[in-house]
C-alpha positions in Angstrom: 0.0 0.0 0.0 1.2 3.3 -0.7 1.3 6.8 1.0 -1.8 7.9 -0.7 -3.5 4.8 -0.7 -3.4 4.5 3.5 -3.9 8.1 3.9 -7.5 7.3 2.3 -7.8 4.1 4.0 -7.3 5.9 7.3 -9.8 8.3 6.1 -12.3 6.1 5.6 -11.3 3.9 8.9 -11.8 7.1 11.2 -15.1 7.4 10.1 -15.9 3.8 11.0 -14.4 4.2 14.4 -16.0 7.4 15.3 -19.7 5.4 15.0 -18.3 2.3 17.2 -18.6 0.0 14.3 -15.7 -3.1 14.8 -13.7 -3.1 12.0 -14.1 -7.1 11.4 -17.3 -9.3 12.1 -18.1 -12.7 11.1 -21.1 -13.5 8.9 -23.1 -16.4 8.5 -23.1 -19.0 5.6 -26.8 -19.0 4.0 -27.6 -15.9 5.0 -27.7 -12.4 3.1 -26.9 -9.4 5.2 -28.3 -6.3 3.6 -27.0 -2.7 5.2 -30.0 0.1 5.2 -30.7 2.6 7.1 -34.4 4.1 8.0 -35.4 5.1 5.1 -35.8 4.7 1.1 -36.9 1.8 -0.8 -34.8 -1.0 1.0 -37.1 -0.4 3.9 -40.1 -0.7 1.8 -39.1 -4.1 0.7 -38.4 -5.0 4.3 -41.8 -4.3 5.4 -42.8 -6.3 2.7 -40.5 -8.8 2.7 -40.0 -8.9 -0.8 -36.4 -9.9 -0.6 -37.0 -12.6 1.4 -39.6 -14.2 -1.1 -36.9 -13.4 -4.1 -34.6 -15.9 -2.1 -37.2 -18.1 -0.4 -36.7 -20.3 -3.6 -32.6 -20.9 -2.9 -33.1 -21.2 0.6 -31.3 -17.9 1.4 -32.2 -15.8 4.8 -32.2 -12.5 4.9 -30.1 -10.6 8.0 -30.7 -6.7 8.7 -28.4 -4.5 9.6 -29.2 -0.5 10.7 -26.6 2.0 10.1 -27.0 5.7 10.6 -25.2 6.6 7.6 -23.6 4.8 4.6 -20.0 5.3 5.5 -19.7 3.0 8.3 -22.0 1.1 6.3 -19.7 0.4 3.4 -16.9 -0.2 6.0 -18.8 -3.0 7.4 -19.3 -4.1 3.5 -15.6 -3.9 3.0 -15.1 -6.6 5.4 -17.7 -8.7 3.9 -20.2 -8.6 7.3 -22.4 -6.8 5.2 -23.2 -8.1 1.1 -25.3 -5.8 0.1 -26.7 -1.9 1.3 -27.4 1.5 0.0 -26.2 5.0 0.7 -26.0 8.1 -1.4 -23.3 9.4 -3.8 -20.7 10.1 -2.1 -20.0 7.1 0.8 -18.6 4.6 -2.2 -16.5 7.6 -4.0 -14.5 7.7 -0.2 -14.6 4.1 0.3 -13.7 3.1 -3.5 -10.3 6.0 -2.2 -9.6 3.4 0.1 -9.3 0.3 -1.8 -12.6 -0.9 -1.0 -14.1 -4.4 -2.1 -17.4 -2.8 -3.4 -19.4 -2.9 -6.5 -22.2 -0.7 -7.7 -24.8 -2.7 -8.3 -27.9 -0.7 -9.3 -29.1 2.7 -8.9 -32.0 5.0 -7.4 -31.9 8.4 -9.9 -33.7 11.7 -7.7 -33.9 15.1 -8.4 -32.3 15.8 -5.0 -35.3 16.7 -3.5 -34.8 15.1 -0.2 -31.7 17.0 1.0 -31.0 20.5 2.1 -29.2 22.3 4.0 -31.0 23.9 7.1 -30.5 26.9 9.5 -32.0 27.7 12.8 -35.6 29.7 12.4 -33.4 32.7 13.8 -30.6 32.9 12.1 -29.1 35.8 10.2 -27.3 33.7 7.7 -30.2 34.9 4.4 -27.9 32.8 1.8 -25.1 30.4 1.1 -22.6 33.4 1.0 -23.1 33.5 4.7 -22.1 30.3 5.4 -18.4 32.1 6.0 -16.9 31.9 8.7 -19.4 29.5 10.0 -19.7 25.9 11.5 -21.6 23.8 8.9 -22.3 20.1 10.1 -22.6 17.6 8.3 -21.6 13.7 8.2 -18.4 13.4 6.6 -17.8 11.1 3.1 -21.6 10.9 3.2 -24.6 12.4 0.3 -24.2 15.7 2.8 -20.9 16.3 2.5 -21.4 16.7 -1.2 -24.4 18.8 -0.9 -22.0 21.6 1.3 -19.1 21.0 -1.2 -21.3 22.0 -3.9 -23.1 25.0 -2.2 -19.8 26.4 -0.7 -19.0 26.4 -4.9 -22.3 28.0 -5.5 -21.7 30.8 -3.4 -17.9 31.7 -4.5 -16.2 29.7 -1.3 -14.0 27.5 -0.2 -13.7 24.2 2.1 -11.4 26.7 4.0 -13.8 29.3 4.2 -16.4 27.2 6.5 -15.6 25.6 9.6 -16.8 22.2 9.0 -18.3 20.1 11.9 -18.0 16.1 11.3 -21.1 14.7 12.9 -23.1 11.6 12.4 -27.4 12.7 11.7 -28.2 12.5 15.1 -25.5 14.2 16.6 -25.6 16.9 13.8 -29.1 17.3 14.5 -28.6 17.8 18.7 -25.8 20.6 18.1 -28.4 22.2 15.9 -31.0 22.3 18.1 -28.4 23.4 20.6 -27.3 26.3 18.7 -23.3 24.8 18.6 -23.8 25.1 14.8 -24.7 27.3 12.5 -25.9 25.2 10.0 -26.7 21.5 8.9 -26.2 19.7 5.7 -28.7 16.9 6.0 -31.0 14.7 4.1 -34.8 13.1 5.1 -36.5 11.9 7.3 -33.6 14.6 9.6 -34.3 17.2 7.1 -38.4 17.0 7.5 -38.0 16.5 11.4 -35.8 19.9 11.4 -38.2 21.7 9.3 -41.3 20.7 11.1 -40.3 20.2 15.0 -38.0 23.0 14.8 -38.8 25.3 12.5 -35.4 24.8 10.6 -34.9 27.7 7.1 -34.3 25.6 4.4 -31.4 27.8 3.0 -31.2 26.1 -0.1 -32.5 23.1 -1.5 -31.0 19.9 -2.8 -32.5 19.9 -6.3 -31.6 23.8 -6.8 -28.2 22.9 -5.4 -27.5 19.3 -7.6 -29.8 19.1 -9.7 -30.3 15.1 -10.8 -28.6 13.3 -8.5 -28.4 9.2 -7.4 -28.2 6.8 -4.9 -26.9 3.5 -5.1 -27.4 0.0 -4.1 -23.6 -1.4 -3.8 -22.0 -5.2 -2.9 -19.8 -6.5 -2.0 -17.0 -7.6 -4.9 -16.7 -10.8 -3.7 -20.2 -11.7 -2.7 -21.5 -10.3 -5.9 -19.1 -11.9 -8.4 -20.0 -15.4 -6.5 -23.4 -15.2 -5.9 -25.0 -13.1 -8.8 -27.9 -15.5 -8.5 -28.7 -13.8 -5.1 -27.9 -10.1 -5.7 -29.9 -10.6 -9.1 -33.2 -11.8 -7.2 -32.7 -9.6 -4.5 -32.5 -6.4 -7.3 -35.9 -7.7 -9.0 -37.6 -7.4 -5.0 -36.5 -4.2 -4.8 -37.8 -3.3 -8.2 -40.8 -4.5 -6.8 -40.5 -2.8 -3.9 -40.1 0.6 -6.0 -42.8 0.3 -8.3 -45.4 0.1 -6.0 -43.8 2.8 -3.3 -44.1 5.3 -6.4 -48.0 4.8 -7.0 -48.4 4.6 -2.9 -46.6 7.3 -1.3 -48.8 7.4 1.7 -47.9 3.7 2.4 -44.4 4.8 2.2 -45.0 7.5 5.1 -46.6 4.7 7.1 -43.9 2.2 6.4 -41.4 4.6 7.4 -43.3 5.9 10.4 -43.5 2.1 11.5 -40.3 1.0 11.0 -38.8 4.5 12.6 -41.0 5.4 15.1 -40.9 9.2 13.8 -43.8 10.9 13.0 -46.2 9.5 10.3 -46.3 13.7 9.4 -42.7 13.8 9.2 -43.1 10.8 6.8 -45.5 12.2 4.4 -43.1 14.8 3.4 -40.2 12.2 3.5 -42.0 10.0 1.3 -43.6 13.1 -1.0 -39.9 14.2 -1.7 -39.0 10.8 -2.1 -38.2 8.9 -5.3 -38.1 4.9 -5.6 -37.4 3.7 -9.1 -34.5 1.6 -8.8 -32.6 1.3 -12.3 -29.4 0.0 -13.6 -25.9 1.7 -13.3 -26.0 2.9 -17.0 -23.3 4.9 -18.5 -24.8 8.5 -18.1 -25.1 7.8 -14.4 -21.5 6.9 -14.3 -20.7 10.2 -15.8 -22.1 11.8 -12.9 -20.9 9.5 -10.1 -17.2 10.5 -12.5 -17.8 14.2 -11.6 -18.5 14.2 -8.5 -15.9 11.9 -7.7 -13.6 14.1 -9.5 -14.9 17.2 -7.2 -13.7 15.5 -3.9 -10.1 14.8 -5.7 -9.8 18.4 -6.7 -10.5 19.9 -3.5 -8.0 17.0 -2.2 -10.4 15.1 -0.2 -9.6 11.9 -1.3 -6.3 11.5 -2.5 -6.2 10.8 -6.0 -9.0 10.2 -8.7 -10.4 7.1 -9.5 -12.7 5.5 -11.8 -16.0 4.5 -11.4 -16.4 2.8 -14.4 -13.9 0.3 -13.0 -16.4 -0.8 -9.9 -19.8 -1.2 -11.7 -20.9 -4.8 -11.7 -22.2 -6.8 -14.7 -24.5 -9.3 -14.8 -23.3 -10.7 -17.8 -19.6 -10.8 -16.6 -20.7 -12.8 -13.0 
């Protein structure tokens, strides 16, 4: 390993070991442990067990595993105690930095709709210029570290011009309350909860900010080159599992509620500014994973570029 290649390895490593994740666990033969966190599609086809009827067939059980954020996530994926998950953008373009064993496996398209980033009801920051001089939190290598990136470039600043606070969602979402920062880079159901419990100012908007972005439903390498059978049946559930959460968006809210315990009115708008058509990896999404990939190398994020195109998996070549 080189200089550059454990700097980003010990990147990605502290972010793991801030959340208490171990850095090794053991997984069980016959099963297939799928990472999600609280929200989205996956949890949709948990409530409906969809995967587990895709697998019931090959006699494959279904393990899940919660994780605030899709960092620690992918860590966990890394060491193969977790097969399959799904995070936002940016998680994979920090762990892929590191050498990670992970694979893009299919992807969820949005307009960006469900991320923002939020300032007290009070405050007297009125745009993203005033974000100088100011603490923004935010979970670091996650989808909300490339929303601030991308606004701080909006407004005419730099990384160095913020003060950036490295929280996970929950933590983030306590020093806001709190007042310790000045602002939050976040995405639902912690954007929705902000807006309604606390009266957060959305000071600008995901979509206005990104414009199309995706999510991604990743594997791990060596899971998914030996058991395609699996991670293709557990694809066409979630397909499933998308279709029908588009046409019932208030089932959504309720699933999410349920599994969550937030507020089913904190769900609506979750689910309203949700979208759950899960697609293939196809080359025009690459191109955008390629440039924002290519924003964290030039700001010298993560250490040198890389290439998505080189971690999409193929069917055809499993």
């Amino acid at each position: 390993m080189n200089r550059r290649q454990f700097l980003a390895s010990s990147a990605f490593a502290g972010v793991v070991l801030a959340t208490g994740l171990p850095l090794r666990a053991a997984r069980a033969e016959g099963t297939f442990n799928i990472g999600f966190q609280k929200n989205g599609v996956l949890v949709v086809a948990r409530n409906q067990r969809l995967i587990e009827k895709a697998l019931e067939s090959q006699g494959i059980s279904v393990n899940w595993i919660e994780f605030q954020a899709g960092p620690p996530l992918l860590e966990a994926m890394n060491v193969g105690a977790v097969d399959f998950g799904t995070t936002g953008d940016t998680p994979p373009i920090f762990a892929q930095a590191a050498n990670a064993a992970i694979l893009y496996a299919a992807a969820l398209p949005s307009k960006g709709r469900n991320s923002a980033i939020l300032v007290p009801e009070g405050s007297d920051i009125k745009d993203l210029a005033g974000l100088k001089g100011k603490k923004l939190a935010f979970t670091k290598g996650s989808s909300a570290h490339n929303v601030a990136v991308v606004a701080l470039e909006k407004a005419g600043l730099t990384y160095k011009d913020i003060e950036p606070v490295y929280l996970s969602p929950a933590d983030a979402g306590a020093a806001f309350a709190s007042g310790s920062v000045d602002a939050w880079s976040i995405w639902d159901p912690f954007y929705a909860g902000a807006e309604l419990n606390q009266g957060a100012r959305v000071l600008a908007k995901g979509d206005e900010l990104l414009g199309t972005t995706n999510s991604f439903f990743l594997a791990n390498e060596t899971f998914a080159k030996t058991r395609a059978d699996v991670l293709k049946a557990a694809l066409g559930g979630l397909k499933k599992a998308g279709e029908w959460a588009n046409a019932n968006k208030d089932g959504v809210a309720e699933a999410l509620s349920t599994a969550t315990g937030v507020p089913v009115e904190i769900q609506k708008l979750t689910a309203e500014r949700g979208e759950f058509t899960v697609t293939p990896v196809t080359p025009e999404i690459v191109r955008s994973q390629q440039e924002v990939a290519d924003r964290f190398a030039n700001l010298s994020l993560i250490p040198e570029k890389i290439e998505i195109a080189s971690r999409v998996w193929s069917e055809t070549a499993s």
